[in-house]
N, C-alpha and C positions, 0 to 999 in steps of 0.2 A: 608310447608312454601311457596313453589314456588307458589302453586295454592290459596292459601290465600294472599299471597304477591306478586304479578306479578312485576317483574321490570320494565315493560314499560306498561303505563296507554295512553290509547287515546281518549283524551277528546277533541269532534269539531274539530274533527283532528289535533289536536296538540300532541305530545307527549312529557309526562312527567316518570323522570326515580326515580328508587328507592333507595333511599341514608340511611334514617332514618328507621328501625322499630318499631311499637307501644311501645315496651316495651323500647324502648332508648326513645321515645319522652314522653313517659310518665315519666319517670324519668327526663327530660330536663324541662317539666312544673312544675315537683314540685321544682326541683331546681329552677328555674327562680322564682316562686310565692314567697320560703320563702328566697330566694334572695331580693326581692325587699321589702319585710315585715321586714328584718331586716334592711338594710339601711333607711326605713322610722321611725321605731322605733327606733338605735339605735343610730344614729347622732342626733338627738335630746336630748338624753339623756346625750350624751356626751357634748354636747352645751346646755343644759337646761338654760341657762341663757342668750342666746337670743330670742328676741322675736319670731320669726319664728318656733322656738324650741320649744315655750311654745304652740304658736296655732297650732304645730302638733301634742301635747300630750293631747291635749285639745281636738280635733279632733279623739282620738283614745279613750276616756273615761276619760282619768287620765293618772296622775306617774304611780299608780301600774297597770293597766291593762295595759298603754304600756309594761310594763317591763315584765309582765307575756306574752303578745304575742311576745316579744322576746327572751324571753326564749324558748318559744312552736315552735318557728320556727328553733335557732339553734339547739334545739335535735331533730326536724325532719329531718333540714341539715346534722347533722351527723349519725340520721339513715341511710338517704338515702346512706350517703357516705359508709356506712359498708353491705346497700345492695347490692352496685354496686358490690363492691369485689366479694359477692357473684355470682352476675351477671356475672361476667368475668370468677370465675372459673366452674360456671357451662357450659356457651360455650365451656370455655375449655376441657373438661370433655365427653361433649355431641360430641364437632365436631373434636376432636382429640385421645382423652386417651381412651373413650369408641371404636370406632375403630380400634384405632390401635393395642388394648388387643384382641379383637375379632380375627384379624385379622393375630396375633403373630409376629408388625410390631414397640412397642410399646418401644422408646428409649428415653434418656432424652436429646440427642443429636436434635432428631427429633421434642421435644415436647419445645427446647427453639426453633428452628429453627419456628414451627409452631406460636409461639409468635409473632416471629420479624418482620414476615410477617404477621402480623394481623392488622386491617386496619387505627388502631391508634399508634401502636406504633411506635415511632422516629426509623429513621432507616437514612443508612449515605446517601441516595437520596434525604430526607429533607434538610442535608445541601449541595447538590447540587444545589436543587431547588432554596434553600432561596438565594444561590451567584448568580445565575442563574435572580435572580430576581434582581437584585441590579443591574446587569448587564442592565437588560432590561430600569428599571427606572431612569439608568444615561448615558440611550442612548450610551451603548457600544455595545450593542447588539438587533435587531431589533426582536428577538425572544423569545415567553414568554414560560415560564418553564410548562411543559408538568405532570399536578399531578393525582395521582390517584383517588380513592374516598374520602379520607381526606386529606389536604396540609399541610403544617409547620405551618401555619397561625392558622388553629383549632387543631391539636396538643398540641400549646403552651397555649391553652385557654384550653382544657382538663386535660393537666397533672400540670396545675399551681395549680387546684383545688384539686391535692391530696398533696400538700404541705401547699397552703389555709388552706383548713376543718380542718386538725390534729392542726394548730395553732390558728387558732379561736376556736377552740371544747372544748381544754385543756385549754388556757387561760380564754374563758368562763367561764368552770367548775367552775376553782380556783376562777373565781371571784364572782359565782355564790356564791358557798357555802367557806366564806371567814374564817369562825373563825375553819372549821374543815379544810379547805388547810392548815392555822397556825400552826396544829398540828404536821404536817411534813415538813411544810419548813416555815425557814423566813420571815418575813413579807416584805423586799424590792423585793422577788419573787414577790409577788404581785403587788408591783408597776411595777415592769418589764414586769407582764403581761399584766395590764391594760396601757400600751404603744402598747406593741406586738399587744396585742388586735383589738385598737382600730384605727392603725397607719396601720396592715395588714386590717384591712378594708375598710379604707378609699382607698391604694392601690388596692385591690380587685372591689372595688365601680368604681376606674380612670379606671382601666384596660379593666370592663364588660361594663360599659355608655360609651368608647369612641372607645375603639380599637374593640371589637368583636360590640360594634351596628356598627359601620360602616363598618367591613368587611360583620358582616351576613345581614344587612339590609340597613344603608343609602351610599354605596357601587353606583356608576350610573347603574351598571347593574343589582342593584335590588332593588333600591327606586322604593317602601315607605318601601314595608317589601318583604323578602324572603316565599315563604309559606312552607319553609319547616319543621317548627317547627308546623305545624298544620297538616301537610299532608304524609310526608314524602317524598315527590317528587321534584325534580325539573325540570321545565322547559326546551325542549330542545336546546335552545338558550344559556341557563344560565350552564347545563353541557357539553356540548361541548366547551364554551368557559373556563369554570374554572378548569372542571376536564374531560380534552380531554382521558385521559389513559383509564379511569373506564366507561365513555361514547363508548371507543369503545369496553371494555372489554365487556362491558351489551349486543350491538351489535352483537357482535361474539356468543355471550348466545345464545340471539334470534332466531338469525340463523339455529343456530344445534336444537333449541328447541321452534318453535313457541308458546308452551303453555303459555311460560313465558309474552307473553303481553296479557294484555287483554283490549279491544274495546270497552268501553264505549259507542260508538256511536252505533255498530250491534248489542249491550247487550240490548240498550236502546230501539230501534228497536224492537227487538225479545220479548221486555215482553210487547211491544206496540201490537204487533199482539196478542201476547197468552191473554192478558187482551180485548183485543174485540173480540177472539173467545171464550172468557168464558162469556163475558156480552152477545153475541148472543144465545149462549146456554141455560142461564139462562132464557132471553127475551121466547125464542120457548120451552124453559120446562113451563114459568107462563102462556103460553097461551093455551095450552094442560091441563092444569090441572083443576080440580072441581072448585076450588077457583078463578080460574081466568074465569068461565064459570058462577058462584053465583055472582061475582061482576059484570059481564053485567049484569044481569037479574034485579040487584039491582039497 
């Protein structure tokens, strides 16, 4: 992973650090796409009898083809949501239990402890941080709260979604398939879902368009956009200032292990020379050869 993933990338001499993995950011574009497919499809539907409403279902084919691409997107949403699980406990697995069984170190003491300190989950320096932060915004304090590689701020945007998904998924379901839900509950279930539904969406819809676009993106320290959902890196301006902890922690890495960065600019360089001692080569091999001695001739 280190020699595939370098933490420090330097490009035009600038340096950018490594925050996101492909496989988390691949999982964050699909979330994000059938995010935005169901808020385009499913507010509409829910308002079909505004006009707006009609020329976005108009826009997407129809009644029924919107309703079947919103179908298609929350059961990919809640695939993804039952791959991530998997996702976590196979890290867990890979960077702790397989280890520490090898190793005869392997306790349930040590394997909640390896949790706590994992790099999303809430721990009680978050609510340090977050008073810490209150502090700073009501000018009691001149000094901004010191975060690791994830803050309270993306935290709450992480773990809102595993209470999200199971309430959208379920009440979906039920209102997906409504006459075989009947069979085992009530039929005011289903009004109560189709509230739940459509009431956690709209909240979920406030929460992603207002509070996470402007921390991840229209934020002044990284309008227009963050690149870190395409790249995985951030800028060294942008993690020294947000996440000084994890910024010096990568630091300290480097240090003891210069492999960990890698040099775009000397990389770029080095295939610049190998690429025109292999065009020179090629050049003084076609002129040595028969072929290139019959085409003067010709």
């Amino acid at each position: 992973m280190i020699k595939k993933y370098p933490l420090i990338k330097i490009i035009n001499g600038k340096k950018y650090y490594l925050k996101l993995l492909p496989a988390q950011r691949i999982q964050h574009f699909i979330l994000m796409i059938t995010f935005i497919l169901l808020i385009l499809t499913g507010f509409p539907l829910k308002f079909y009898y505004y006009p707006w409403a009609k020329t976005i279902i108009k826009a997407f084919g129809g009644l029924e083809v919107t309703t079947v691409i919103h179908r298609i997107c929350g059961s990919t949403m809640v695939a993804l949501f039952f791959y991530h699980w998997y996702y976590l406990f196979k890290n867990l697995y890979i960077y702790y239990i397989k280890p520490s069984i090898k190793t005869h170190t392997f306790s349930i003491k040590g394997m909640l402890k390896f949790i706590y300190f994992s790099p999303m989950f809430p721990r009680l320096k978050d609510i340090k941080d977050f008073i810490d932060f209150l502090k700073y915004v009501f000018f009691i304090s001149d000094e901004k709260p010191k975060h690791e590689r994830f803050h309270w701020r993306e935290k709450f945007d992480y773990w809102a979604v595993f209470w999200g998904i199971p309430v959208l998924g379920l009440t979906g379901l039920m209102l997906w398939f409504e006459a075989d839900a009947t069979k085992y509950v009530p039929g005011w279930v289903l009004n109560i879902s189709f509230i739940a539904h459509s009431d956690e969406a709209l909240l979920a819809a406030a929460v992603i368009l207002v509070w996470h676009m402007y921390n991840a993106h229209v934020n002044y320290d990284k309008f227009p956009m963050s690149p870190l959902f395409l790249t995985g890196y951030l800028p060294e301006e942008i993690m020294k200032h947000e996440y000084y902890l994890e910024w010096q922690r990568i630091n300290k890495l480097v240090e003891n292990n210069p492999e960990l960065v890698l040099d775009m600019d000397t990389y770029k360089l080095v295939k610049e020379k190998e690429l025109e001692e292999q065009y020179k080569n090629y050049m003084n091999y076609m002129e040595s050869t028969e072929y290139s001695n019959v085409d003067k001739e010709v």
